[in-house]
N, C-alpha and C positions, 0 to 999 in steps of 0.2 A: 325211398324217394317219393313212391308215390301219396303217401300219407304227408309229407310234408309239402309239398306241390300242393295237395288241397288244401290246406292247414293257412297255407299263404294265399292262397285263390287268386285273385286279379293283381295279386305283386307279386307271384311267383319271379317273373320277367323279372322287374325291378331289383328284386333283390339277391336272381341266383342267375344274371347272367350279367351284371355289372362289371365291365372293368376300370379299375382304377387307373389314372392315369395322375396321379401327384404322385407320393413316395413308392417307386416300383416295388414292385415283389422281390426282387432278385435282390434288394437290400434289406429285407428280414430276416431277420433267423427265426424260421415257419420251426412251428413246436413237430417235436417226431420223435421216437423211441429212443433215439442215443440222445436226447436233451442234456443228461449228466455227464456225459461223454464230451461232446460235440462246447456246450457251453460252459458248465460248471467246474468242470477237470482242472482248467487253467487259472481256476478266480482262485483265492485267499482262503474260499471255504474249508472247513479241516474234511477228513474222511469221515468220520461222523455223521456230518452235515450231508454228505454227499450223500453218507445211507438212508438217512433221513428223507432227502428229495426223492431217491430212488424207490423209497418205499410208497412216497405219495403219488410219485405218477405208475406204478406199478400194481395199484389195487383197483377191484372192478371193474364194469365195463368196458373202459376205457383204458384199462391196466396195457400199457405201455405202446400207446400212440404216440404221448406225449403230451396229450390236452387232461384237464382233469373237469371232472364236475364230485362240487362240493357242496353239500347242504350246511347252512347255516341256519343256529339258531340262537341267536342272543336276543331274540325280540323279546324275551319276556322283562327284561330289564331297560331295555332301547325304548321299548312303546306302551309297556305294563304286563304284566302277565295277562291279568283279563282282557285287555283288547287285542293279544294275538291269539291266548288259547281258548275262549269264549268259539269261536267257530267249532273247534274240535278239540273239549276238555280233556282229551287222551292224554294228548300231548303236554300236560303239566306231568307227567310223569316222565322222567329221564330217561329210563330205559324207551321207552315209544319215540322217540326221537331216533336216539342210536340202529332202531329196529328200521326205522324209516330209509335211514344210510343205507344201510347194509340190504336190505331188500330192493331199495331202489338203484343198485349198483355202483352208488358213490365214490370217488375216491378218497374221501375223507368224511367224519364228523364235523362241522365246529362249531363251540358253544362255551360256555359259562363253564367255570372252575366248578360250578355246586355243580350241574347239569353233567357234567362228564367226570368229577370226582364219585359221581354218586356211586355208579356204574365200573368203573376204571378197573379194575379185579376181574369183572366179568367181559369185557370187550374191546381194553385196549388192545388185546394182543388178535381182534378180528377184523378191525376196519381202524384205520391213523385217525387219531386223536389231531386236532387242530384246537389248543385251547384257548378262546380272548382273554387278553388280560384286560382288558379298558373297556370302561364304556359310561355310557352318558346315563344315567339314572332319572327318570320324573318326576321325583316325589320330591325332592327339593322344590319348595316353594318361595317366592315365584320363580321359575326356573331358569334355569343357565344353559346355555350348550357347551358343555366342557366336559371332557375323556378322562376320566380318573381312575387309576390303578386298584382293581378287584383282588388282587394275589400277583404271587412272586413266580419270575422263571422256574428258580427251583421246585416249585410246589407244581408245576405244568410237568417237569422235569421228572419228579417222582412218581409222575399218574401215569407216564410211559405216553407222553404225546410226541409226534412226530415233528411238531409244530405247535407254532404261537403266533397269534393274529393280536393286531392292535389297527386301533382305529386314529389319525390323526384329523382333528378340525380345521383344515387349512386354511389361514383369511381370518379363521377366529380371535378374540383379543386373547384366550391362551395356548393360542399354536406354537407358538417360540416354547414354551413351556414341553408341551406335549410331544413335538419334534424332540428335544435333549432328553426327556423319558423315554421316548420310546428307540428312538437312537440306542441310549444305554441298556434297554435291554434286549433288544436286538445282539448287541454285542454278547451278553452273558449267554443268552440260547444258541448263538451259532460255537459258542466257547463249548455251551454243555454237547454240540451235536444236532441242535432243532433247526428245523428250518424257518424262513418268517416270511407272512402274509399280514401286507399292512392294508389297510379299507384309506385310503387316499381321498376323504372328502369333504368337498367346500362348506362352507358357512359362513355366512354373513351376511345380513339383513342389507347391506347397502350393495351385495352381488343381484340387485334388481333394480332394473332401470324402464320407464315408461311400461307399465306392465308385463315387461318381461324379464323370466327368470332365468341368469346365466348360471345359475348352479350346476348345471351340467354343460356347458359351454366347453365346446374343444379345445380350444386355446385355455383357460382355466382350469383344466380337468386335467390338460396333459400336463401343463405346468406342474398340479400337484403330483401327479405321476410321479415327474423327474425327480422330485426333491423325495419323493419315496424310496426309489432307487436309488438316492444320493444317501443315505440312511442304510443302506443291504437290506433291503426287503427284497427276497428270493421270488416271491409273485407280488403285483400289486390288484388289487379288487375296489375298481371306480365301475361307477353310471355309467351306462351308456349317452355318447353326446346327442345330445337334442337341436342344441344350435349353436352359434358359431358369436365370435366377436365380442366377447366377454369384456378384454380390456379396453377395448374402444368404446364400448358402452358406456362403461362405466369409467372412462378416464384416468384407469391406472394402472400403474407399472408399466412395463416396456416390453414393447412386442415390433412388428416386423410385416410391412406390409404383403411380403409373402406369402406369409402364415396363412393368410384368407385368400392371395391369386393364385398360386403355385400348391403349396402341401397340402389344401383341401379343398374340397367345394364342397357345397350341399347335401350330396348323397351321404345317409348316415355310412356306411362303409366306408366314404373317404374320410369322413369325420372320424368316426372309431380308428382307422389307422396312425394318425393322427397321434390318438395315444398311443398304440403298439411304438411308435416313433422317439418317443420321451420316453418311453423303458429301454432305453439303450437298444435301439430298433429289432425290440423283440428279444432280446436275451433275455430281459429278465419281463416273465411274461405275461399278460394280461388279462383277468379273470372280470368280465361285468357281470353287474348283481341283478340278479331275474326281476326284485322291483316289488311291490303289494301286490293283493291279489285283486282283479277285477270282477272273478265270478268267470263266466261263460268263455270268455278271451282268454284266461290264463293259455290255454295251451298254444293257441295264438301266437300270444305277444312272447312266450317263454321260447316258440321256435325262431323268430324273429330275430330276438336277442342275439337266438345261437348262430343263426346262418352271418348276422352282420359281423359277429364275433369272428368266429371262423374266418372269415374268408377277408375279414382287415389283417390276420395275421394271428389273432389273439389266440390264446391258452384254452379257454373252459367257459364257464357259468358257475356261479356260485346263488343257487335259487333255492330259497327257504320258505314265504310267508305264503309262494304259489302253490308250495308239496302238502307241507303240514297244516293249511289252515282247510285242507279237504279229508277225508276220509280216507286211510291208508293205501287201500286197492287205484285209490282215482292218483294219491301225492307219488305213488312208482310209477307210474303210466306216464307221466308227467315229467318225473325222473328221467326216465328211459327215453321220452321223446327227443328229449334234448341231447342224452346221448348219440342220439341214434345220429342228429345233424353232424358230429364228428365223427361217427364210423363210417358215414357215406364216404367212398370217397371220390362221389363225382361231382360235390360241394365242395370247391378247389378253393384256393386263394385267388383273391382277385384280383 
């Protein structure tokens, strides 16, 4: 606690003695050891499925709190190879990645079918496999934002992954597309036993209004949530919210003027509950993404992430470009940090 107390310096206050007063506590389901038990026993999920989840919150660190932390790595195809592995060229090599998890006490991998195919003989059976199947590519000129299918369930299936991650572009002109893809395969991995973790994130050029940017907007953020969960994605992995009033901004779709007096205000904690709220209040459970890297702040803004996570309710951190674009010994330090705001447990819900 004391390291993260400095870590936060003059928001220590702000951010670890906040209480919420919109959606109470006592109406989450706060992530904890019996998650499979307590939540997943009664859903649709086969037995399989269930091994599956058990296996992901039951590795590392974090092996069976209930929260997970997951290193992501699909940025060599999301942003280019050279502009994520250019800080630290190790890391185009597969195995240096998977090394990265499992050192840094993970409870999962996720990555690219080539990136964890490469390897798959030598480490699925050390640390869960979380494979993407989708993702947006750069080299399409001039470019699109749209999520196109890299490999099949089955081929995640055979490399012995525990799971399967997709990304949908919600708002996008091919979401309706991308929703019914991934929907269907969703269904085939929970058939073969996988569990799924969908990236629930906005896009679209007109989500900006008078220089501001609602891409991360509560009310829009948890909206895609829901339709994630509306889909069985077992965890969903969105931005943390920035600010608030997305559809009033920007004048569309329907919303509820509650949503901004009552279920939230300001504080990013009430915002991030917000989304815990539209995952079926917390059952199906919420991982924010650690973000680029800044340089000197990383460990900063990575604790930050975690404490607002935490104590809105949420599941874990799913932070990649802050671990791996450093130097091995600095991206587990970093790792660990963040774990550490879920082992505490005088960083309560709020």
């Amino acid at each position: 606690m004391d390291k993260i107390i400095d870590l936060l310096g003059q928001e220590a206050e702000y951010y670890l003695d906040h209480t919420c007063k919109t959606i109470d506590k006592k109406n989450i389901h706060i992530p904890g050891p019996d998650m499979v038990d307590r939540i997943w026993v009664d859903s649709d999920r086969n037995v399989r499925t269930l091994n599956s989840l058990q296996a992901l919150y039951g590795h590392g660190r974090l092996a069976n709190t209930g929260y997970v932390s997951i290193l992501p790595v699909d940025q060599g195809i999301e942003h280019s190879a050279g502009a994520s592995f250019a800080p630290n060229p190790a890391y185009f090599d597969p195995e240096n990645i998977v090394k990265l998890a499992i050192e840094g006490g993970c409870n999962a991998v996720a990555s690219t079918f080539g990136v964890l195919g490469a390897v798959a003989r030598k480490y699925a059976h050390k640390i869960p496999f979380v494979v993407k199947l989708n993702h947006n590519e750069l080299l399409t000129y001039p470019n699109t934002y749209d999520q196109i299918m890299f490999g099949t369930i089955k081929e995640a299936w055979n490399m012995g992954a525990v799971a399967v991650g997709a990304t949908i572009y919600f708002g996008s002109e091919q979401s309706r597309r991308q929703i019914v893809e991934v929907a269907r395969a969703f269904e085939y991995a929970h058939e073969l036993g996988m569990a799924t973790i969908l990236w629930c994130y906005l896009r679209n050029n007109d989500f900006k209004n008078s220089g501001v940017d609602y891409h991360t907007a509560a009310d829009l953020t948890g909206q895609a949530n829901h339709i994630g969960v509306t889909i069985k994605a077992d965890i969903v992995k969105q931005k943390l919210p920035t600010n608030n009033g997305g559809f009033t901004a920007i004048h569309f779709g329907k919303t509820d003027e509650r949503v901004y007096s009552e279920l939230t205000t300001t504080h990013p904690i009430d915002l991030c509950r917000y989304q815990v709220a539209n995952g079926y209040m917390g059952r199906v459970g919420l991982i924010n993404s650690g973000g680029e890297s800044h340089g000197a702040s990383d460990l900063k803004d990575a604790v930050v992430t975690a404490v607002v996570n935490k104590r809105a309710g949420g599941m874990g951190l799913i932070s990649g470009r802050k671990a791996f674009q450093k130097p091995m010994k600095e991206g587990v330090e970093l790792l660990n940090t963040i774990q550490d705001v879920y082992l505490d447990r005088t960083i309560t819900i709020a």
